[in-house]
C-alpha positions in Angstrom: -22.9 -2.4 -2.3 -20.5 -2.2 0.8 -18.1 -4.8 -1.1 -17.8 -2.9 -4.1 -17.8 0.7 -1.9 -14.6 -1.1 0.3 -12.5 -2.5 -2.7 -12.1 1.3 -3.8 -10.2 1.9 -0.4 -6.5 1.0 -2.0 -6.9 2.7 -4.7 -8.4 6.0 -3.2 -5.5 5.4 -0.5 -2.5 5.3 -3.3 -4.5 8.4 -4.8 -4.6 10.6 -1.5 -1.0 10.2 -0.7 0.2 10.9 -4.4 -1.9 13.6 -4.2 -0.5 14.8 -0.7 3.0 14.0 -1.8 4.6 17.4 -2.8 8.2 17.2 -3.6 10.1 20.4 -4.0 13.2 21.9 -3.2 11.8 24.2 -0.6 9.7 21.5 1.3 12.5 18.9 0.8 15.3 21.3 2.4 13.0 22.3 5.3 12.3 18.6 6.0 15.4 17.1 4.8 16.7 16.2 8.9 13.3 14.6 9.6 13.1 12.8 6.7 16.7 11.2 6.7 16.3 10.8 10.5 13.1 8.5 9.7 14.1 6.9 6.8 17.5 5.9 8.3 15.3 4.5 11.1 13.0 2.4 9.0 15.0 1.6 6.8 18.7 0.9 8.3 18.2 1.0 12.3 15.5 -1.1 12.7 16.3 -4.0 10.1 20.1 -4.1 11.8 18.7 -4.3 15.3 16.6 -7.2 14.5 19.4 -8.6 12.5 21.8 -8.4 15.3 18.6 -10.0 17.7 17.7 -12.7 15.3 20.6 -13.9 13.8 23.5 -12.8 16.7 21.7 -13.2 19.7 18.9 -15.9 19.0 21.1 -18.0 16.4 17.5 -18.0 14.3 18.5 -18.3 10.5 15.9 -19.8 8.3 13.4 -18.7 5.8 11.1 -17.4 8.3 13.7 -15.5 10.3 15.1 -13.8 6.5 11.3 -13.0 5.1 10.7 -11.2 8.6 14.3 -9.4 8.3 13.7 -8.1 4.8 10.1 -7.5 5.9 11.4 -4.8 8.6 14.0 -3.3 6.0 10.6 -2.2 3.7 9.6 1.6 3.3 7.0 3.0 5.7 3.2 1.7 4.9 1.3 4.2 2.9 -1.4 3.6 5.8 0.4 5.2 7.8 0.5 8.1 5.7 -3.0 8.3 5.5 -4.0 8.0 9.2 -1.4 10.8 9.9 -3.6 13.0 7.3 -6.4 11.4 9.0 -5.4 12.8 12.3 -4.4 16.2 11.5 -0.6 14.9 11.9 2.2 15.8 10.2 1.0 14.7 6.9 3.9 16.2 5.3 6.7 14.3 6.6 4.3 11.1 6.6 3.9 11.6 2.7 7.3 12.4 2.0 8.4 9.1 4.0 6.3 7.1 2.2 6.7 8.9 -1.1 10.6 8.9 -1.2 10.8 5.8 1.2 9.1 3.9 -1.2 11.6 4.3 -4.3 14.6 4.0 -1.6 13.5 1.2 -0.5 13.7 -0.5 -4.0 17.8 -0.1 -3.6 17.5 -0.5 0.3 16.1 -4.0 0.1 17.8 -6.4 -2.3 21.3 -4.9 -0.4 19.7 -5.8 2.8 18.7 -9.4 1.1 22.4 -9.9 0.0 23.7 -9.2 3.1 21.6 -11.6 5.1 22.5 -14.3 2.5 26.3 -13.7 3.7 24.9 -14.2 7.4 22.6 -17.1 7.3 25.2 -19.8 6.1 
């Protein structure tokens, strides 16, 4: 019983945050500057600082180092999004990082991907 009760935790997960995720002008205006501040964390800051530390610093190229790299440059986890609702955070912005971050992320990564290619030879 508590097998089949646990595999519908993805699924009621991706339906909570779809559910959560409200995009409109009006929200998407008022959160615009936390939203591209936390995106262009997640998904441009943090992947170039660990690019800079693995491939610069540590001279580590190899598959391991580029899977972890591209790993970093992914959208926000949608648990996140749903232990921020969990917690009375700001489930808002949590949702809309994961919500838009998610799509982004499908343009974000294979230009990341490309450009460690350049770097690792």
């Amino acid at each position: 019983m508590l097998e089949k009760l646990a595999a519908t935790l993805v699924p009621l997960a991706l339906v909570s945050v779809g559910l959560n995720l409200k995009i409109n002008a009006s929200i998407f205006k008022r959160r615009y500057p936390a939203l591209l501040y936390g995106l262009s964390f997640k998904l441009v800051l943090v992947p170039s600082f660990f690019t800079l530390l693995y491939y610069f610093l540590l001279s580590q190229k190899g598959l391991a180092t580029h899977a972890t790299l591209l790993e970093s440059a992914m959208a926000p986890m949608i648990t996140s999004a749903v232990v921020a609702t969990e917690f009375h955070l700001d489930s808002e912005i949590a949702n809309l990082m994961v919500g838009v971050g998610i799509p982004l992320s499908l343009l974000t990564v294979p230009i990341w991907h490309q450009f460690l290619l350049a770097f690792a030879h």
